[in-house]
Structure formats: structure tokens, C-alpha cells
C-alpha positions as CSV (number, residue, x, y, z in Angstrom):
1,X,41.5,-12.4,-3.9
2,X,44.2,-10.0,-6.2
3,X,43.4,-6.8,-6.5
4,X,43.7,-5.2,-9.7
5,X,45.7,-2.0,-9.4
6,X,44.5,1.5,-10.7
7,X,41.2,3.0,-11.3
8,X,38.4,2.0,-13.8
9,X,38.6,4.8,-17.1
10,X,35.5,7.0,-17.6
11,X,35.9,7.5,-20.7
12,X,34.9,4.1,-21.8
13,X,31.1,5.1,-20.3
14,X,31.9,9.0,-22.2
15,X,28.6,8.3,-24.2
16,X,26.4,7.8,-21.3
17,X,26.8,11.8,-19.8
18,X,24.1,12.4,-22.3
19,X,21.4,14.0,-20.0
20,X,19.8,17.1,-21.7
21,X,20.3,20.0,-20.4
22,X,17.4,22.0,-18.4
23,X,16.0,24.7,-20.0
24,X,16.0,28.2,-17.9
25,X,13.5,28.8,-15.9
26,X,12.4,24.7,-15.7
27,X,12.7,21.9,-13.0
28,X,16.3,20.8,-13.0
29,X,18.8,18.1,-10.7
30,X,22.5,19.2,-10.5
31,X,25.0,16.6,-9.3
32,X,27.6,17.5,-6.8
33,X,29.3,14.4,-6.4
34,X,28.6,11.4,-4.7
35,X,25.0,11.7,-3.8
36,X,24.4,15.5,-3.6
37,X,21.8,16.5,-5.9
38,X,20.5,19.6,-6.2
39,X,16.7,19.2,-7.1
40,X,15.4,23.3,-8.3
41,X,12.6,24.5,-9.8
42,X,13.9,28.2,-10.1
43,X,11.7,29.4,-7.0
44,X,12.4,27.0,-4.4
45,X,15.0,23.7,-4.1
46,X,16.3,20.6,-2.2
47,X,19.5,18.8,-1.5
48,X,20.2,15.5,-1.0
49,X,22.9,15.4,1.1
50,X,25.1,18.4,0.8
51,X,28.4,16.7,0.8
52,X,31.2,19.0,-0.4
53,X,34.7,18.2,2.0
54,X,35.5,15.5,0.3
55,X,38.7,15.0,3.3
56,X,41.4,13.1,1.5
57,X,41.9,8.9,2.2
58,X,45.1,9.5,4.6
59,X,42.7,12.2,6.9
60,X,39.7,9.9,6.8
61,X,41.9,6.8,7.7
62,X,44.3,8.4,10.5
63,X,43.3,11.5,11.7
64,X,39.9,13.7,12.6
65,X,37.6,15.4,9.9
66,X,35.5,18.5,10.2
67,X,33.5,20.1,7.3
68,X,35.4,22.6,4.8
69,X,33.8,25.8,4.6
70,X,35.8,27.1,1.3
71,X,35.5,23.9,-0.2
72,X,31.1,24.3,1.3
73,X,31.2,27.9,-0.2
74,X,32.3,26.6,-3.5
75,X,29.9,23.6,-4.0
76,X,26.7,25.7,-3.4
77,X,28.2,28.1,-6.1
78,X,28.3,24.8,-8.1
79,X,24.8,23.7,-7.6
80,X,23.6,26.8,-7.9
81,X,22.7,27.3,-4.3
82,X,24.9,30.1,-3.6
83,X,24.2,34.1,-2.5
84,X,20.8,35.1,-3.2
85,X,19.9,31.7,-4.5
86,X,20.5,30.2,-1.6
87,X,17.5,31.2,-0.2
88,X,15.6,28.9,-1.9
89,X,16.4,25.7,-0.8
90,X,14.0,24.4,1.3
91,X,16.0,21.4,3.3
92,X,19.2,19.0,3.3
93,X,18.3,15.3,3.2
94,X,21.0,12.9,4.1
95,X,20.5,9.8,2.7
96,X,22.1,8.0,5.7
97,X,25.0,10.0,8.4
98,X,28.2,8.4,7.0
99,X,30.7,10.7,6.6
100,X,30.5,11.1,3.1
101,X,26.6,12.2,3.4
102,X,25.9,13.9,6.7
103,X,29.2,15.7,7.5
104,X,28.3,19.1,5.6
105,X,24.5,18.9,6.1
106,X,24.6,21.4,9.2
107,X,27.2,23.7,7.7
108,X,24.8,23.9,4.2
109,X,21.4,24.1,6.5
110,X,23.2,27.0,8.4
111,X,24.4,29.2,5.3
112,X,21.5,28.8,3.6
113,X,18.8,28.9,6.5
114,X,17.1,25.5,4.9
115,X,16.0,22.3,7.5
116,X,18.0,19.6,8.3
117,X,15.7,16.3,7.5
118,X,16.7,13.0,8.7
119,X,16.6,10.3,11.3
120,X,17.7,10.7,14.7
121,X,21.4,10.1,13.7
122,X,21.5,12.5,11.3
123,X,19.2,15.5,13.7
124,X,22.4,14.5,16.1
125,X,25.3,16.0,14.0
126,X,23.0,18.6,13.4
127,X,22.7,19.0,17.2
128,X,26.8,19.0,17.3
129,X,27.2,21.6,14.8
130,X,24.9,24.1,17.0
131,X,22.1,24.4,14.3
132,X,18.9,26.2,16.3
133,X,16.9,24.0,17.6
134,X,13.6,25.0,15.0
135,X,16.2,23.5,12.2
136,X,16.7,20.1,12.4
137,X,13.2,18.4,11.5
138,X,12.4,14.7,12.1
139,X,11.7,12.4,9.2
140,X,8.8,10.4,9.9
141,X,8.7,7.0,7.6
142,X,6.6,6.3,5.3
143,X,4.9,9.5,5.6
144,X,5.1,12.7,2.9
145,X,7.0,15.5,3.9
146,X,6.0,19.1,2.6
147,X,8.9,21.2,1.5
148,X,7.8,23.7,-0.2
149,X,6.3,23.1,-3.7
150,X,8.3,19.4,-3.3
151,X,7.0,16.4,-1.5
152,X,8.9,13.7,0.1
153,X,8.6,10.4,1.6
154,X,11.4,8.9,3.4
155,X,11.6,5.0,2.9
156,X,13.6,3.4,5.6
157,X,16.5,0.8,3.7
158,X,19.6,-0.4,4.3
159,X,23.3,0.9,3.6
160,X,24.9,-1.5,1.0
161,X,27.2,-4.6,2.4
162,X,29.3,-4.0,3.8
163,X,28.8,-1.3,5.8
164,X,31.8,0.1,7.3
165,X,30.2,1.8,9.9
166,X,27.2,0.9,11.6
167,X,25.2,1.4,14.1
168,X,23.2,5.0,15.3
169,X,24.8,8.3,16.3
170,X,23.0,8.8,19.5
171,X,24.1,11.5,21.1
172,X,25.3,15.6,19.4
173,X,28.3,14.9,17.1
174,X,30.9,17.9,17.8
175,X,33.4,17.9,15.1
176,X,36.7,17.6,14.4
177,X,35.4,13.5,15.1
178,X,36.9,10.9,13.2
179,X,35.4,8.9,9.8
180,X,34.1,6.1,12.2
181,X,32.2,8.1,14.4
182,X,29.6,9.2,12.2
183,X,27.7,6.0,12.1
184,X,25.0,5.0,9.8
185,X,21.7,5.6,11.3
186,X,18.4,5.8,9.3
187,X,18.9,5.0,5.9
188,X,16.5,6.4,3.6
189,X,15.3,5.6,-0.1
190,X,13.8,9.7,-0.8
191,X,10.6,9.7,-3.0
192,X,10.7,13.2,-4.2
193,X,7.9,14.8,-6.3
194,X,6.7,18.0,-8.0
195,X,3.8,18.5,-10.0
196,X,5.8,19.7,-12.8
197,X,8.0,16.4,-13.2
198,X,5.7,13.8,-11.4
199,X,7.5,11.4,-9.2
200,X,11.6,10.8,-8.9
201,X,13.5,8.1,-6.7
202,X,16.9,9.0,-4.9
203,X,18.9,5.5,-4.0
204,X,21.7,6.6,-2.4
205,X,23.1,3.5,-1.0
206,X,23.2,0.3,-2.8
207,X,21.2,-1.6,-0.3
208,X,18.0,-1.9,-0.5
209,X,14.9,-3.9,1.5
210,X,13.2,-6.0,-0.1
211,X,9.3,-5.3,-0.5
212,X,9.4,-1.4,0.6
213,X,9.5,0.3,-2.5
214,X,6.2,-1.7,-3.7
215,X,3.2,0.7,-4.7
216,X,5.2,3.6,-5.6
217,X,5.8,5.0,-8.6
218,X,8.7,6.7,-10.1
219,X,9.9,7.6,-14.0
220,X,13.4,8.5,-12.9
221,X,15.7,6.9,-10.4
222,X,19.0,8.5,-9.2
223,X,20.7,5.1,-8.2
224,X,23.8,4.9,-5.7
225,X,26.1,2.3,-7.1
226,X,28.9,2.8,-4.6
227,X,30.3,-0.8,-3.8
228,X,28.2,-2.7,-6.2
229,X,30.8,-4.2,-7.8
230,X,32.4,-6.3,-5.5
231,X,28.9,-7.7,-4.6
232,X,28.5,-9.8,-7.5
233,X,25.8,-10.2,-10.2
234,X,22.6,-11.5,-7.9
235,X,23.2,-8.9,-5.3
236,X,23.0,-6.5,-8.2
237,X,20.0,-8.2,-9.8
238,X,18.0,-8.0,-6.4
239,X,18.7,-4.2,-6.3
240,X,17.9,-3.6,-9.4
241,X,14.5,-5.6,-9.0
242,X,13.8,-4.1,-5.6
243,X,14.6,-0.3,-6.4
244,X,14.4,0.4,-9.8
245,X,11.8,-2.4,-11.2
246,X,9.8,-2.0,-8.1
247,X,8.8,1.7,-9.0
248,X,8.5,1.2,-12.9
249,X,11.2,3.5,-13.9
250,X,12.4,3.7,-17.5
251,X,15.2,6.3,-16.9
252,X,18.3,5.6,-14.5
253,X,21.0,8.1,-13.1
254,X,24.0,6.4,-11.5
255,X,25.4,8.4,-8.2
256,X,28.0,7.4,-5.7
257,X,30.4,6.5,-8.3
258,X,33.2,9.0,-8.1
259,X,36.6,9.2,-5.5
260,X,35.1,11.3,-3.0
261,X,38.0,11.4,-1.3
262,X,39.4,14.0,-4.3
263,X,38.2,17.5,-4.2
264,X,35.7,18.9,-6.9
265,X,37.9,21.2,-8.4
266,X,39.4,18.4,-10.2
267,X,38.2,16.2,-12.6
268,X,36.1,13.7,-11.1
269,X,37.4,9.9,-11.2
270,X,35.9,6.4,-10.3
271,X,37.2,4.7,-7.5
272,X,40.1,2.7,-7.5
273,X,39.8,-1.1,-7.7
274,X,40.5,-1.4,-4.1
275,X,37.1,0.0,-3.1
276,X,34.5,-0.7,-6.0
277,X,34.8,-2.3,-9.5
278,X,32.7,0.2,-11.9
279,X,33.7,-2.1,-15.1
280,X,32.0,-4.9,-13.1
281,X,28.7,-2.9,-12.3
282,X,28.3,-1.2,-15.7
283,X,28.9,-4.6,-17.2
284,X,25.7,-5.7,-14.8
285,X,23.4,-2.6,-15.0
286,X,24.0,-2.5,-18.9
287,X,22.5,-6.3,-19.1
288,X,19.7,-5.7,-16.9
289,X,18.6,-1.9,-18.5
290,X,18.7,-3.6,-21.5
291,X,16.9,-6.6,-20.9
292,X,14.0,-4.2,-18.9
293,X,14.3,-1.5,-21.8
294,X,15.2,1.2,-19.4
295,X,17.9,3.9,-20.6
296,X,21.3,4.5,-18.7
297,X,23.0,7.8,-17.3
298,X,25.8,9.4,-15.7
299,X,25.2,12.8,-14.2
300,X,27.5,15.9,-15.4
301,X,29.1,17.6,-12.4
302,X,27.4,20.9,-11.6
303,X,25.3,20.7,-14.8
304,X,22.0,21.7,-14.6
305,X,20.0,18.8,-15.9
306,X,16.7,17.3,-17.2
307,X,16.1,14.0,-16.0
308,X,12.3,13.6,-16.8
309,X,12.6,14.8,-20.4
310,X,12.3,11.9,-22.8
């Protein structure tokens, strides 16, 4: 199969970075690329993932990575987790322990004194990075988490096909390591809820098991659509039924979208043909969203938004 050269254009999707902005003092998400969302209520706050390196392709592909701390230091300030704000974030929830998810957990849990939450591959690079041993906490599946005024419930799923690099991290992860070492471990759908906004869904991988998500309930998903688009229209159709119609949801958020492999202080791209098709997947998601009557979104980078407001 040809590859088509470049990059899908944002622009053409401009009208769909229409999330309203959160009004002070209320419940808010702020995207930080890829799947880093910054859930905050003012008082107290999650983050999925924490992922701000962003190590460029040629040091992925060739040599070893190890978390940024400027580049760390800059996307808390983005989020809104930095100085005395910091204080209020209550954990860092990998979605899975790929590079691109789990490498700046340990750093973020350290600086900010939050827990790490995950499965065991994901309490391992935690273990690597030194965190004390009261920080990393065990997810348990299935079964709510208190953090705070948040609850969570980890779902176990599946990293989308194909995934690159599989298998468990079963031992501490010291780092410099290389891409392939951090493996993909647990992989999570995150049920997060808050009695001020009710019940929100965070899909960070585009895989999916079928059946798990049955009997909850969400208004809002945050999808991962990393990869979709090489996958082809039923795969899409059976993520869509199994995440986002499973839980009723009338509102989706597209993550996992953007070049992580470029740093946040430029403007963020999609990914070049070579590793996802976002024309494809847009094409897809706008077919189904309409068919289901449920409204599309991009997240604004370091924006504080409003999800659950209609």
C-alpha cells in the first residue's frame, strides 16, 4: 500500500475546537496533548497521564529517552498544575505504560506530591524513578477509586492494533531506557466522576473490549483516536459501539490525535500519513455522531474547558 506523503491539515476540522470555556471557579478538563487531561474543580484535580517530553521520532527510534524536566515544568504551568496549584492534584493515571503515557507520570507524581495510579506496569516505572514507596497505589479493576472529591473506576481494555509494544513491564524501569522498553501493561478505560458534572469516560487507546463498558453511564467521552485510521471503517464502528454507545454519551472529545513527537511549545499538528490517517477517521466518526445524534470536539491545548455544559 502507497503512502500518501505529509500530514492531514487541521484547519479543515477549525470549526470543531468549539468547547466553551469553563467559567472560574467551576469544574474544568485542560488538554495537554495526546492524552493528558487535566480534570480540576478549583480545590482539588486529576491527570490522566502526565505526558509532557514529547522526545523527538529520531531519539524514540535510535537512541534512549528519559523524561524532560523543563519541558515537565512547563506543561503543569500549562494545565494549570503548577506552584501552589500543584498541590491539588490528587493522582496521575496512565491510561496504559507506553512511552507516550507513562514516561512523565513519576516525575509529575514527585513535583506535585499526587499518587501514581495504575497496573503493575505502570507502579514499575514508578518504582524506577525512586518515587516513595506510600506513592505508587494499585488500581484494582472494576472497583471505584476515591481521589479526593473524584471517583474512578479503572476498566481493564485493550491498546489499539497494532500495538507496537506489548507485553508487561515487570520489573522497576530506571531511565534513560529505550521507546521499546516501556511496554503496555494494564490498559485502562478511566470512569471519572464528580458530583458537580456526573459521570465522564476517558478512552485513551483506540482499543476497546467488547462488553466491558456495559451498565455504565457517561454524558461525555474523551476518545483516543490515535491509529484509527489505518483500521478501517468496521474496526471504527465497533469502537464507537463498544465505548461511546455503550455508555450513552451525547458529547465526544477526540485525544491522541496530535504529533507527539513535537514539543508543546509549537503549534500542535496531526500525524503524518505514515502513522494514522485523521481525514480517514473524521470522515468515520462524523458518519457515525451523526447518525447517533451525538456532537463532535477537538480539545484546545491548555484551555480550560467545559465538557458537560450543553
Amino acid at each position: 500500500m502507497r503512502i500518501k506523503p505529509g500530514r492531514p491539515d487541521l484547519s479543515t476540522h477549525a470549526a470543531l475546537f468549539d468547547l466553551p470555556e469553563a467559567a472560574a471557579g467551576a469544574p474544568s478538563v485542560t488538554f495537554g496533548g495526546v492524552s493528558t487531561l487535566a480534570f480540576d474543580d478549583g480545590r482539588s484535580a486529576l491527570l490522566t497521564d502526565g505526558f509532557f517530553s514529547r522526545p523527538s521520532l529520531l531519539r524514540v527510534g535510535l537512541g534512549m529517552i528519559a523524561p524532560d524536566l523543563s519541558r515537565i515544568a512547563d506543561g503543569l504551568r500549562r494545565v494549570g498544575l503548577a506552584g501552589p496549584e500543584a498541590s491539588r492534584l490528587e493522582a496521575v493515571l496512565p491510561v496504559h505504560s507506553h512511552f507516550d503515557h507513562v514516561m512523565d507520570a513519576p516525575e509529575v507524581a514527585r513535583r506535585t506530591g499526587a499518587a501514581l495510579v495504575g497496573g503493575t506496569s505502570t507502579l514499575n516505572v514508578g518504582r524506577g524513578a525512586g518515587l516513595p514507596d506510600d506513592r505508587p497505589r494499585p488500581a484494582t479493576p472494576g472497583v471505584p477509586m476515591e481521589l479526593g472529591p473524584w471517583r474512578v473506576t479503572a476498566v481493564p481494555s485493550e491498546h489499539c492494533p497494532p500495538d507496537r509494544y506489548p507485553g508487561t513491564i515487570d520489573q522497576p524501569l530506571a531511565v534513560p531506557a529505550r521507546a521499546g522498553a516501556y511496554r503496555c501493561g494494564e490498559a485502562w478505560s478511566l470512569l471519572v466522576e464528580h458530583d458537580a458534572v456526573g459521570a465522564t469516560l476517558v478512552q485513551g487507546s483506540a482499543g476497546f473490549v467488547p462488553g466491558a463498558l456495559d451498565g455504565l453511564r457517561a454524558e461525555v467521552v474523551f476518545l483516543g483516536i490515535g491509529q484509527l485510521g489505518l483500521l478501517g471503517p468496521e474496526y471504527v464502528e465497533g469502537y464507537w459501539t463498544h465505548t461511546v454507545l455503550a455508555v450513552g454519551a451525547r458529547r465526544v472529545v477526540l485525544t491522541h490525535w496530535d504529533d507527539f513527537f513535537r514539543p508543546l511549545d509549537r503549534p500542535l499538528r496531526a500525524l503524518p500519513y505514515a502513522g494514522d490517517d485523521l481525514d480517514v477517521t473524521m470522515r468515520e466518526l462524523r458518519y457515525l455522531a451523526g447518525r447517533d445524534g451525538v456532537s463532535l470536539h477537538f480539545p484546545t491545548l491548555g484551555r480550560r474547558e467545559d465538557p458537560w455544559r450543553s
